[in-house]
FITORTOR-669120 format. One record per residue: x, y, z of N, C-alpha, C, O in turn; residue in one letter. Coordinates in steps of 0.1 Angstrom, whole numbers, padded with zeros to 4 digits, always signed. Last residue first. Example, Ala and Ser with C-alpha at 12.3 -4.5 7.8 and 13.67 -1.06 7.14 Angstrom:
BEGIN
+0128-0022+0071+0137-0011+0071+0129+0000+0079+0134+0011+0080S +0132-0057+0078+0123-0045+0078+0132-0033+0078+0142-0033+0085A 
//
This chain:
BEGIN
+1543+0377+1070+1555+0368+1070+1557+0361+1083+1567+0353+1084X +1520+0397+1055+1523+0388+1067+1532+0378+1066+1528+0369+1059X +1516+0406+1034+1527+0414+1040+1529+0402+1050+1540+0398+1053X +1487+0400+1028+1503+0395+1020+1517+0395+1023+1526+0388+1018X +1471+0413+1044+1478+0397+1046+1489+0391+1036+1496+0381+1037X +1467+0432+1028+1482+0434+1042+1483+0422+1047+1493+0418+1053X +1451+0426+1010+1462+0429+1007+1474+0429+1018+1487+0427+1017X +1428+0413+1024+1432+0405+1017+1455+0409+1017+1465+0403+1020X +1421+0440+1039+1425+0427+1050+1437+0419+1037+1449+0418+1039X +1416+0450+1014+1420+0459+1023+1431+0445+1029+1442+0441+1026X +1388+0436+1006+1402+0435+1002+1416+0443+1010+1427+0436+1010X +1372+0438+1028+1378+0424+1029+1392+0425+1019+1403+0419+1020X +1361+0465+1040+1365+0460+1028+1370+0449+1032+1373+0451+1044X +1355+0473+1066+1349+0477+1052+1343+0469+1044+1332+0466+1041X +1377+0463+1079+1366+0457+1087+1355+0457+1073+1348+0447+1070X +1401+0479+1069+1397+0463+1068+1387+0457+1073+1385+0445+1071X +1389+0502+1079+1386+0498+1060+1394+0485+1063+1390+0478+1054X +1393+0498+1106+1383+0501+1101+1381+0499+1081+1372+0494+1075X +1423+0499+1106+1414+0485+1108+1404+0486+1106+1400+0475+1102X +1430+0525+1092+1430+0508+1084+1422+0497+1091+1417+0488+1086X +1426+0538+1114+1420+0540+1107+1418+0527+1093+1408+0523+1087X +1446+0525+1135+1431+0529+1142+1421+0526+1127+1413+0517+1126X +1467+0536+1123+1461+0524+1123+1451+0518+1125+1447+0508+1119X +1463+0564+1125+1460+0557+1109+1461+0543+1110+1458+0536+1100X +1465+0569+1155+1453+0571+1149+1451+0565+1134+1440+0561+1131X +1492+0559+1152+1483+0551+1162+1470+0555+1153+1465+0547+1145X +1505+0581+1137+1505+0562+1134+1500+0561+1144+1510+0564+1150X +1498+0605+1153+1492+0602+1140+1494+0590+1134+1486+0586+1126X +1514+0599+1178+1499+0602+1174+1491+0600+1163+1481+0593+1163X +1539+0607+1170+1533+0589+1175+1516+0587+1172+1509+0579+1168X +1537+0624+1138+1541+0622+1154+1537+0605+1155+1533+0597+1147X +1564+0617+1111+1549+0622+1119+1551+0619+1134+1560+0614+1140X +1580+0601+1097+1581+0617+1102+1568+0629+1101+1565+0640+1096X +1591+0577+1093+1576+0585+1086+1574+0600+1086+1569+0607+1079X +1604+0575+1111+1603+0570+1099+1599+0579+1092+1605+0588+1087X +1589+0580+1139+1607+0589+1134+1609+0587+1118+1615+0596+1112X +1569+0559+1139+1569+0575+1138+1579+0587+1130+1578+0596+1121X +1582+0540+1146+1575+0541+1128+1573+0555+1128+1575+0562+1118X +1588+0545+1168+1600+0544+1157+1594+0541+1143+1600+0539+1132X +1569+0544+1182+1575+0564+1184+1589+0560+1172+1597+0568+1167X +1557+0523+1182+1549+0529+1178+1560+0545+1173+1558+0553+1164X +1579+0496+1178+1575+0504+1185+1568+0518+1171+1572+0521+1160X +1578+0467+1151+1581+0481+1156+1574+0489+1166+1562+0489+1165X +1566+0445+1145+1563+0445+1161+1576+0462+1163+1581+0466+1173X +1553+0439+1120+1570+0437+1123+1574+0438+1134+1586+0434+1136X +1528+0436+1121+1533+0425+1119+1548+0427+1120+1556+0417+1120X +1523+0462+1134+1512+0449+1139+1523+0438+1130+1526+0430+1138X +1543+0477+1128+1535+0481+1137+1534+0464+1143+1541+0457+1152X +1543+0478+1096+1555+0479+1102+1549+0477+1121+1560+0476+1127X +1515+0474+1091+1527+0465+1087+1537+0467+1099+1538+0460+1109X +1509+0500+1094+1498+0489+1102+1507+0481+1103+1509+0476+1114X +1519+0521+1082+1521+0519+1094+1513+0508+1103+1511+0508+1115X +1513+0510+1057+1527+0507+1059+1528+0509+1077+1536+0502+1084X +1484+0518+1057+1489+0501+1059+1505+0502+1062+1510+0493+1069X +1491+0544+1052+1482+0538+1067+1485+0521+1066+1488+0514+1076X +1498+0543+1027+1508+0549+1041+1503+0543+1053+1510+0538+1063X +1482+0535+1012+1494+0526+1012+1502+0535+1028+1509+0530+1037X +1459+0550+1015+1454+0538+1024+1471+0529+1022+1474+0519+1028X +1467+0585+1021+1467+0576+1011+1465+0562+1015+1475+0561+1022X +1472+0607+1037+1459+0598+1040+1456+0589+1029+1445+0586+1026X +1498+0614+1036+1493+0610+1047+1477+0601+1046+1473+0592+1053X +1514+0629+1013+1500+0612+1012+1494+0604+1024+1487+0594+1024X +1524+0645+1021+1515+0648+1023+1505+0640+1015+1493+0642+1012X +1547+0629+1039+1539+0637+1045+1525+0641+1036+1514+0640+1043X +1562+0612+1018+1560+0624+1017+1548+0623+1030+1539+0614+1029X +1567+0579+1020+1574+0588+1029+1573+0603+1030+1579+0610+1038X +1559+0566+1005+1554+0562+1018+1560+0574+1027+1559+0576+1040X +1569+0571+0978+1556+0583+0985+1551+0577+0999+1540+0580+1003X +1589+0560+0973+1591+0572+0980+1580+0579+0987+1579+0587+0996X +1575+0537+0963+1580+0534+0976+1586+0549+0984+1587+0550+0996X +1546+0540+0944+1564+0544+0946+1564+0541+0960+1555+0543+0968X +1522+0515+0948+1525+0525+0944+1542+0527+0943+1550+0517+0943X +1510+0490+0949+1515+0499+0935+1515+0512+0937+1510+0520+0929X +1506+0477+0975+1497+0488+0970+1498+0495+0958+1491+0504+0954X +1528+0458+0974+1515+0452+0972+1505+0464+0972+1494+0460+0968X +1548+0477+0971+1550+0465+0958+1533+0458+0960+1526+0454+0951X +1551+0490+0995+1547+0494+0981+1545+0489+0965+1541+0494+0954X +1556+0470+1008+1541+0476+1013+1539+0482+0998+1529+0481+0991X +1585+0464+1002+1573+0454+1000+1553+0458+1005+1543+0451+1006X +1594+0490+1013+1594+0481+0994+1581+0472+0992+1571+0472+0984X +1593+0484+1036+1578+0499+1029+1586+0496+1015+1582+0503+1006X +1606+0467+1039+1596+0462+1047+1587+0477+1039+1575+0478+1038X +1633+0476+1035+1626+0463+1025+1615+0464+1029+1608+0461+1019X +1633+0494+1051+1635+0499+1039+1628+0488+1026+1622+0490+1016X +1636+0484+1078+1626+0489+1073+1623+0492+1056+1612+0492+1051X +1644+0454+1090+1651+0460+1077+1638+0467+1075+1628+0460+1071X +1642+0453+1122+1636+0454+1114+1641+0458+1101+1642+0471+1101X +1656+0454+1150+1663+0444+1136+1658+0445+1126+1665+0440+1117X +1647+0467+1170+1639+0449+1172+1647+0445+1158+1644+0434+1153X +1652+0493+1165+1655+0482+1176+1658+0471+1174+1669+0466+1175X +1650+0494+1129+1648+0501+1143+1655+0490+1150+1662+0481+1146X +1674+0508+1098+1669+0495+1108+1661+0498+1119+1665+0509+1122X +1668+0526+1080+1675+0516+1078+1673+0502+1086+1671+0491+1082X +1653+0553+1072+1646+0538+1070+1656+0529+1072+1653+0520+1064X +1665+0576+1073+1661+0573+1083+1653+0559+1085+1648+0554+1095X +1674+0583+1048+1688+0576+1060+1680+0569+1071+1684+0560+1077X +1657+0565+1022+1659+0575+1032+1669+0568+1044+1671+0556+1048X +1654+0541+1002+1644+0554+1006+1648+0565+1012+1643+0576+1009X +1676+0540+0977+1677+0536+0995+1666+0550+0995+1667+0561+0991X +1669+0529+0942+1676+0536+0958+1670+0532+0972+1662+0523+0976X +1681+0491+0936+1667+0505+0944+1675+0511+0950+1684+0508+0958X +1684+0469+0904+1687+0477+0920+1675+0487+0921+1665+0491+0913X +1655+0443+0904+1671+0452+0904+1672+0463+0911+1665+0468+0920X +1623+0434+0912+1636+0429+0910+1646+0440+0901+1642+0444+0890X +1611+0441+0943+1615+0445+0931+1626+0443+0928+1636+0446+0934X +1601+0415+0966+1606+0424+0965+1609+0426+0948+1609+0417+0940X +1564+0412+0972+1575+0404+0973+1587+0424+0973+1585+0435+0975X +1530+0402+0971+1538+0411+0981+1553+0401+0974+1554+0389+0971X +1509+0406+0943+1514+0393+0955+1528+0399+0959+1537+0401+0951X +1479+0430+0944+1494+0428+0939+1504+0416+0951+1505+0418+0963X +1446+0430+0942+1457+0428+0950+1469+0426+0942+1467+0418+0932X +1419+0451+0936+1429+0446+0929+1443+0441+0940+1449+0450+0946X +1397+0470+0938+1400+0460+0952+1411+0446+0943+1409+0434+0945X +1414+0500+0934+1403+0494+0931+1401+0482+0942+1403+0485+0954X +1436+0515+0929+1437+0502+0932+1425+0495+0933+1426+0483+0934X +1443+0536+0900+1438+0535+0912+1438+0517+0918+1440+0508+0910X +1462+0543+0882+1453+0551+0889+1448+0549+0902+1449+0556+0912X +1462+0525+0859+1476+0525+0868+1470+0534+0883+1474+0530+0894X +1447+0528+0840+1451+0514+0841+1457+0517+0856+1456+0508+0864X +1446+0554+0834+1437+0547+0842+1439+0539+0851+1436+0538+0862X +1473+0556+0818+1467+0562+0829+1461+0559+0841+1465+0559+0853X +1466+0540+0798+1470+0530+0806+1474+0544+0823+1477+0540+0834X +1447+0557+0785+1447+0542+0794+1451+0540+0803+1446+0539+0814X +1463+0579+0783+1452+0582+0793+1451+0564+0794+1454+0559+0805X +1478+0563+0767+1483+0571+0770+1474+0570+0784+1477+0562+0794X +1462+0557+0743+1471+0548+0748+1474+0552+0765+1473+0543+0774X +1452+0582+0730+1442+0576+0739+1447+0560+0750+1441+0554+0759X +1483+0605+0725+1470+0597+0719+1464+0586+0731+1472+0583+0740X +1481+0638+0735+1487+0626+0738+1478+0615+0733+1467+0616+0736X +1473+0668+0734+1480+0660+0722+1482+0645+0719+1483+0640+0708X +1474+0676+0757+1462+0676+0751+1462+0666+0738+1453+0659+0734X +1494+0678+0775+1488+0661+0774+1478+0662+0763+1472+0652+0760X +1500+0704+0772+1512+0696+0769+1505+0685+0763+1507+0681+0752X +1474+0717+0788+1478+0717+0773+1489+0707+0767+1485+0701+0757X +1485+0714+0808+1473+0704+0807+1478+0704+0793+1483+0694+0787X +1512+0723+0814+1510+0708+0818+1495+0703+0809+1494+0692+0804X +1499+0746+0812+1509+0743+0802+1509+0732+0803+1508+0726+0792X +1483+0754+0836+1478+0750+0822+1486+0747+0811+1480+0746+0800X +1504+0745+0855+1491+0733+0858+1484+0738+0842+1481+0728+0835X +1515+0772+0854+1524+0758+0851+1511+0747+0849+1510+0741+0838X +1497+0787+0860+1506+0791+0852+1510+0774+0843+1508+0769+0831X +1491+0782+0889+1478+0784+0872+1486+0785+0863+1479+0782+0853X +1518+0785+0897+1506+0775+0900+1503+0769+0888+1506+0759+0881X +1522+0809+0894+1533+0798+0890+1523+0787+0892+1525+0778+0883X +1501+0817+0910+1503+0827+0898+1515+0817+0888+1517+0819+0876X +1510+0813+0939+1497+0810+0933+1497+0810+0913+1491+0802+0907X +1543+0796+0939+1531+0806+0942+1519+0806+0938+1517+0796+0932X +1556+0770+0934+1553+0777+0949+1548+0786+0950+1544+0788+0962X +1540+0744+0913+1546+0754+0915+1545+0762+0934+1537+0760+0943X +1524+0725+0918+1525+0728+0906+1534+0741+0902+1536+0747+0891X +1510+0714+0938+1520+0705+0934+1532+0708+0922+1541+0701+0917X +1487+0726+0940+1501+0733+0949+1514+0722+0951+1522+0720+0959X +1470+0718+0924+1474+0729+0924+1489+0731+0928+1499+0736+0923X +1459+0697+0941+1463+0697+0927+1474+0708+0929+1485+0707+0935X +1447+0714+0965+1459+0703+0967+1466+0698+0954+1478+0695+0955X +1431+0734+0950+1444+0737+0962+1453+0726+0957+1463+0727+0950X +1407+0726+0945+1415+0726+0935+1429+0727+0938+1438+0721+0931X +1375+0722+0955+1389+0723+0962+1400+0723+0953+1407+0715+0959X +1345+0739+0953+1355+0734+0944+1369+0736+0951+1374+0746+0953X +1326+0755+0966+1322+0742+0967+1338+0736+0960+1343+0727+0967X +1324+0777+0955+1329+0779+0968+1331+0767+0971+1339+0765+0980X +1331+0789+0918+1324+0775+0932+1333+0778+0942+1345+0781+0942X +1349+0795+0904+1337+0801+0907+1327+0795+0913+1315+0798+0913X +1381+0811+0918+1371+0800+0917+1357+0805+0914+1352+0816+0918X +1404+0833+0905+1390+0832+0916+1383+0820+0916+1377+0823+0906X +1420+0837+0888+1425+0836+0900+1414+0833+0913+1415+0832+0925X +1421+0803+0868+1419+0819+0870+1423+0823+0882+1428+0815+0889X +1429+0775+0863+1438+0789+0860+1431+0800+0859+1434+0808+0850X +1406+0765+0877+1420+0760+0877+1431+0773+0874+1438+0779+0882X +1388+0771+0863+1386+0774+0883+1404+0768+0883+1412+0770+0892X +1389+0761+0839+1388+0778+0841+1391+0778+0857+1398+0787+0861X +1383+0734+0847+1398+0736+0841+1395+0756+0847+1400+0761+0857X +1360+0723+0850+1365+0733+0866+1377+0734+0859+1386+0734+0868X +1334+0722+0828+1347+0717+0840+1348+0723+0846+1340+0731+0850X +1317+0739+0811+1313+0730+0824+1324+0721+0828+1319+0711+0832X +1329+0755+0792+1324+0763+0806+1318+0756+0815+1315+0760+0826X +1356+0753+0773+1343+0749+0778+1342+0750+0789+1350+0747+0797X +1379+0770+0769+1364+0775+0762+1357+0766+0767+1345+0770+0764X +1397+0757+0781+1396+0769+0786+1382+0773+0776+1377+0784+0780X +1407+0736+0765+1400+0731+0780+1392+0742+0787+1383+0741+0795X +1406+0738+0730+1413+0742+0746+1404+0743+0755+1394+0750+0754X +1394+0734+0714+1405+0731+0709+1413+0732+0722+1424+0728+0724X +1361+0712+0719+1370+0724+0716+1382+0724+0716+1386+0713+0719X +1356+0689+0712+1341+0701+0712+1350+0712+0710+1347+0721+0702X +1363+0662+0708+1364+0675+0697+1357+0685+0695+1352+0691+0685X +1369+0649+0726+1354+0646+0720+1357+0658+0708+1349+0658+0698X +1392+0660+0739+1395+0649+0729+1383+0642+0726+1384+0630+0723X +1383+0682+0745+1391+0685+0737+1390+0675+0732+1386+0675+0720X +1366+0675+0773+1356+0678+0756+1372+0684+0742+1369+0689+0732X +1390+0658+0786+1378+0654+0780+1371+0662+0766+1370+0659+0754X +1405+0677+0801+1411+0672+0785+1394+0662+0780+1390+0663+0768X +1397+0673+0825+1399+0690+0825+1397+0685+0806+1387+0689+0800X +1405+0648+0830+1391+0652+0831+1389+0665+0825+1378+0667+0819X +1429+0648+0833+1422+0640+0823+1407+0642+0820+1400+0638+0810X +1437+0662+0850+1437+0670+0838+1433+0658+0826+1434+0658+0814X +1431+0649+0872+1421+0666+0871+1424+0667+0853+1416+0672+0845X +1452+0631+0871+1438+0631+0865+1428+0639+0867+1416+0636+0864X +1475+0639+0875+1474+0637+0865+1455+0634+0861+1449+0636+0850X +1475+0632+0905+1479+0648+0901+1476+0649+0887+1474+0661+0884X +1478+0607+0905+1466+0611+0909+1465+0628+0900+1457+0633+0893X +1499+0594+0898+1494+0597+0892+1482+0607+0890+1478+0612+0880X +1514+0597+0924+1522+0603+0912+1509+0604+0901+1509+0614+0894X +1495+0581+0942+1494+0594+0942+1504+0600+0928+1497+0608+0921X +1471+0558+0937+1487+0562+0935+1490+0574+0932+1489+0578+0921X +1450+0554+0946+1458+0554+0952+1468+0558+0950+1475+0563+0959X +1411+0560+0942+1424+0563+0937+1434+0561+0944+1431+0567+0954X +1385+0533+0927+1394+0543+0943+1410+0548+0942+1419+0540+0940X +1363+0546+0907+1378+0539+0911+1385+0547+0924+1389+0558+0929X +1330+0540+0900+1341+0549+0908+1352+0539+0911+1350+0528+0916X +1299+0545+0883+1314+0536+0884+1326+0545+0894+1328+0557+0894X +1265+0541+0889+1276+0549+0887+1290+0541+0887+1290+0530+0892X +1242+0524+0878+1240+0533+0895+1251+0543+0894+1248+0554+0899X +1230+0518+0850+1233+0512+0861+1235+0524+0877+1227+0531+0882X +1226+0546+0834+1228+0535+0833+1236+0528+0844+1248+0532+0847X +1201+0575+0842+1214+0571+0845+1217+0552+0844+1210+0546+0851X +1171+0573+0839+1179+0592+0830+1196+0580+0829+1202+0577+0819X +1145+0553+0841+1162+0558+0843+1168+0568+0832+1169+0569+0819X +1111+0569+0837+1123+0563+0833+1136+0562+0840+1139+0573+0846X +1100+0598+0817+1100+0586+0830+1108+0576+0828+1112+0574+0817X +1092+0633+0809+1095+0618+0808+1098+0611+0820+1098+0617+0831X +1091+0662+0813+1075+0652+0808+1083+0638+0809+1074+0630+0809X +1110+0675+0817+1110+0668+0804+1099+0663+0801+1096+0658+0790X +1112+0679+0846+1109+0691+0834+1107+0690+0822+1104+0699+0815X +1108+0655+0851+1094+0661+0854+1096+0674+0845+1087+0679+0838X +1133+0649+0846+1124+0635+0842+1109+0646+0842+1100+0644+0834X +1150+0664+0862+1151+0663+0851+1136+0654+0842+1132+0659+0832X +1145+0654+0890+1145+0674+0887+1142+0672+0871+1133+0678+0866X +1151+0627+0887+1136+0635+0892+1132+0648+0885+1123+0651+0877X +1179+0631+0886+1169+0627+0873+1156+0627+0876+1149+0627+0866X +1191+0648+0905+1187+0649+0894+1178+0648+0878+1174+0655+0869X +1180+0629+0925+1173+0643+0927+1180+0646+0911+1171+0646+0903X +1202+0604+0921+1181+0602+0923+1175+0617+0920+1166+0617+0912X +1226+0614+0923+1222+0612+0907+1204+0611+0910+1195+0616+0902X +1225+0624+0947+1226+0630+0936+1222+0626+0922+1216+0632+0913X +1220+0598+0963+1213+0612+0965+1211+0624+0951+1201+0630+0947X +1240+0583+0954+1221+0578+0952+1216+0590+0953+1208+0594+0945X +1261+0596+0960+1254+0596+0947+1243+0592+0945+1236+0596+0937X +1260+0591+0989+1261+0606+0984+1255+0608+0969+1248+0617+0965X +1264+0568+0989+1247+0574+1001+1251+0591+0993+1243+0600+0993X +1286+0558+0978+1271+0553+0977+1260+0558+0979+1249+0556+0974X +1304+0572+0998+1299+0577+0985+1291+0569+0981+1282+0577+0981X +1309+0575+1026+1294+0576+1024+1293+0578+1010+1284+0584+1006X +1327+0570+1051+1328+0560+1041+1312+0562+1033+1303+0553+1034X +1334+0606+1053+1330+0596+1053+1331+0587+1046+1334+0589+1034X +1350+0624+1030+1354+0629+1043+1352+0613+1057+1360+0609+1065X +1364+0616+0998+1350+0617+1010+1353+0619+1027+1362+0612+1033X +1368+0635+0974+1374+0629+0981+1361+0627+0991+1351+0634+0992X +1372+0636+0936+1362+0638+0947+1374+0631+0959+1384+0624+0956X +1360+0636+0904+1371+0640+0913+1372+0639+0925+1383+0645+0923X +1336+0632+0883+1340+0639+0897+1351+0633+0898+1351+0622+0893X +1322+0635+0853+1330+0628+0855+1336+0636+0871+1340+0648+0869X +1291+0621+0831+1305+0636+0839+1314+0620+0847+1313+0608+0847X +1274+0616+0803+1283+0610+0811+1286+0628+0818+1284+0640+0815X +1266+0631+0776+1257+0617+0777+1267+0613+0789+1269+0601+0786X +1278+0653+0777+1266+0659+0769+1258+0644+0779+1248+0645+0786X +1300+0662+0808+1299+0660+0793+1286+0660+0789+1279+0666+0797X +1313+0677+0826+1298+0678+0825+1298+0674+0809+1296+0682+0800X +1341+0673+0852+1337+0678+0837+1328+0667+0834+1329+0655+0836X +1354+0683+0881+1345+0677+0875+1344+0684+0861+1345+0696+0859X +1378+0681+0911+1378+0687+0897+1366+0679+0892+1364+0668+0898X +1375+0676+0944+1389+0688+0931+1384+0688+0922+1384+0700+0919X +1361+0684+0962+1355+0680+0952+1367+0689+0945+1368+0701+0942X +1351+0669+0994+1358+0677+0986+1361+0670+0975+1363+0658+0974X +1317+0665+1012+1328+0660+1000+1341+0669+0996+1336+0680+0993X +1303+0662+1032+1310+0661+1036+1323+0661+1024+1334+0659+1026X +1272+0658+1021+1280+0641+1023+1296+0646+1028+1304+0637+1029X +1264+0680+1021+1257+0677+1028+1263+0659+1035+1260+0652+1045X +1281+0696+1004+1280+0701+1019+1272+0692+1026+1272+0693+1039X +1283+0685+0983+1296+0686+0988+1291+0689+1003+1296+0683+1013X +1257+0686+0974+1261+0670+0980+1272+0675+0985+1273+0670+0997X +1251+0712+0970+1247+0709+0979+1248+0693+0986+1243+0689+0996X +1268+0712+0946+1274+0720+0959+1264+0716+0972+1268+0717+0984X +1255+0694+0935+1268+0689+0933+1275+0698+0946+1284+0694+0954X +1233+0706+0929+1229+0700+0934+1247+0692+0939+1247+0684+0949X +1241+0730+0909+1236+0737+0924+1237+0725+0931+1241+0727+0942X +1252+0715+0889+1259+0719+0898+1258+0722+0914+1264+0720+0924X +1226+0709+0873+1233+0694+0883+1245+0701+0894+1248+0696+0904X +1214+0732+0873+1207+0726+0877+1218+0713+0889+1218+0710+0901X +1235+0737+0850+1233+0745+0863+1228+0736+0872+1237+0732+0880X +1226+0715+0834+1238+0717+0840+1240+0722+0852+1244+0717+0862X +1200+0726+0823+1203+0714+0835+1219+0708+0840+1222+0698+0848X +1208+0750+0814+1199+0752+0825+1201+0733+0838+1202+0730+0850X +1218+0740+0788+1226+0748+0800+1220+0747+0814+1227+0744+0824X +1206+0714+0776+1201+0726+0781+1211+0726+0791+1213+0718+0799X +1206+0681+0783+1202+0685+0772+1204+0701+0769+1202+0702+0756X +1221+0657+0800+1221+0668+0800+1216+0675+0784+1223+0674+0774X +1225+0630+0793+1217+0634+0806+1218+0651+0804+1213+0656+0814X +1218+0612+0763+1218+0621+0773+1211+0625+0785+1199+0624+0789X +1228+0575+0762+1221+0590+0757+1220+0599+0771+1221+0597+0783X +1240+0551+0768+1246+0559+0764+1236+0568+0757+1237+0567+0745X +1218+0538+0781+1221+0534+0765+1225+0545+0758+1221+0549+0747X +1220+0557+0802+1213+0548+0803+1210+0549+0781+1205+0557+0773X +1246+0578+0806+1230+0579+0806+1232+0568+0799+1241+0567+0790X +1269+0576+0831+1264+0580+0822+1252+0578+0820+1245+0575+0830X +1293+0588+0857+1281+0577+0859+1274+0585+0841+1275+0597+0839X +1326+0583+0876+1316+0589+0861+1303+0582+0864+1302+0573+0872X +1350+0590+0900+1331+0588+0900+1328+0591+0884+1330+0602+0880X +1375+0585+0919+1369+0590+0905+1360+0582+0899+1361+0571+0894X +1380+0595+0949+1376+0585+0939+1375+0589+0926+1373+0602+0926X +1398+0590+0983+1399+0592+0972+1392+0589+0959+1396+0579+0955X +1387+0585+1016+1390+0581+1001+1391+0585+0989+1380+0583+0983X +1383+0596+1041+1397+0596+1032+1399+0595+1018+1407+0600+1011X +1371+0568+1052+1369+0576+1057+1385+0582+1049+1395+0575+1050X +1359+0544+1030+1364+0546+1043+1365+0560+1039+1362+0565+1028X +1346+0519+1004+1345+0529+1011+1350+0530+1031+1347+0522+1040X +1340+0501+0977+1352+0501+0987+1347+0516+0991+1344+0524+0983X +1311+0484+0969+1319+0494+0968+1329+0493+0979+1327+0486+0990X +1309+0449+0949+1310+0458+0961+1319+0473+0961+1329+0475+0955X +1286+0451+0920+1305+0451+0928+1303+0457+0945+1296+0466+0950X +1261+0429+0917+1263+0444+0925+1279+0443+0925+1284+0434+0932X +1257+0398+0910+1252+0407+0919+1261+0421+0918+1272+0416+0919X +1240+0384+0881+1252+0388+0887+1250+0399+0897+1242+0409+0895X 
//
């Protein structure tokens, strides 16, 4: 059986684990922790990465990550290959340290997304190493509610500022939220998962069945007759996500917003300055995020697969 294809563009959101090779350890010694960190700040800088949240379990970790380029393949060969070198020669051994190459889910849905720093942050609680996220020292939960980061390398902000309006309401509220879920049985974080990310998974375009609010005054019709409101129902019904978040500004680079403006555009023949008013961005920025979907349809075939659904 050959290889999954990876899904990669410029934007992408992922959640990366990779473990040790018949589930045993990659990390034995604080020191190779360190070790995997210094090399984790030197992937952020070198593949372009921002890197919201990671936790360094004993036999697996787990990144957060967003890619600036379509380069996470070229970024983890890099990292996981120099680790288990670094590792393999301090140990006298030989061998794969890492089982198969790595797993990463492309994340889409933003309501959830906000939720999985803290699935990650919740890991060594629900291995039973500790009773709170805040005594283990290889996540980024502590970079979360202190007021300093201890990585220059660590983006935490955009979680973060979902969580309250000041900094200090922030850290505040994001560790009572974590704490809250610490409790929640393993059903829970499933179907979490389950729901997370779109992966190269297609949903068959239609409309949701009973009533819907009305997105917005400004989605009702353009020019040309276009029922917009049905037309980013049905973009949201084939990307799973909420049909409201086609419309926050700040899922701007989520791959369901960039296709709603490819839809509304290329198959409903809206003027470019009335997807704009929609969306409530400039014209500029729907030309450039279409620009940017034809490119992850060129990528990806699933990409192409899914907005051919939309095609009517």
């Amino acid at each position: 059986m050959g290889r999954p294809t990876r899904v990669e563009f410029p934007g992408a959101i992922h959640h990366v684990t990779a473990r040790g090779n018949d589930r045993k350890a990659i990390f034995f010694y604080d020191d190779n922790r360190k070790n995997f960190l210094d090399l984790l700040d030197r992937a952020a800088s070198r593949f372009r990465l921002e890197i919201f949240a990671f936790c360094l379990m004993t036999n697996h970790y787990h990144l957060f990550l967003r890619t600036a380029e379509p380069n996470l393949a070229a970024a983890m060969k890099w990292l996981n290959g120099l680790y288990s070198a670094r590792l393999n020669r301090s140990r006298n051994r030989s061998g794969h340290l890492f089982q198969n190459r790595y797993h990463s889910v492309l994340v889409t849905k933003e309501p959830h997304w906000l939720h999985l720093s803290m699935y990650l942050h919740l890991n060594p609680v629900r291995a039973g190493m500790v009773q709170d996220p805040c005594e283990y020292e290889w996540s980024s939960f502590r970079d979360y509610i202190q007021t300093r980061s201890r990585f220059d390398w660590l983006c935490p902000q955009e979680v973060l500022s979902q969580y309250g309006a000041t900094p200090n309401e922030q850290r505040r509220q994001y560790r009572r939220d974590c704490l809250g879920f610490a409790g929640v049985g393993p059903s829970f974080w499933k179907q979490l998962l389950s729901e997370v990310g779109l992966g190269v998974q297609v949903v068959r375009a239609g409309r949701a069945s009973g009533p819907s609010p009305p997105l917005s005054h400004k989605s009702v019709s353009d020019t040309k007759g276009t029922d917009v409101e049905t037309e980013l129902r049905r973009v949201a019904t084939v990307f799973r996500v909420e049909p409201l978040s086609l419309l926050r500004r700040r899922s701007r680079n989520f791959p369901a917003r960039l296709a709603a403006y490819y839809h509304l555009v290329e198959h409903c023949g809206m003027d470019v300055r009335a997807v704009a008013k929609t969306m409530a961005v400039s014209g500029s920025a729907v030309s450039r995020g279409i620009s940017r979907f034809k490119k992850m349809m060129e990528s990806a075939p699933a990409w192409k697969k899914a907005i051919h659904a939309l095609k009517s």
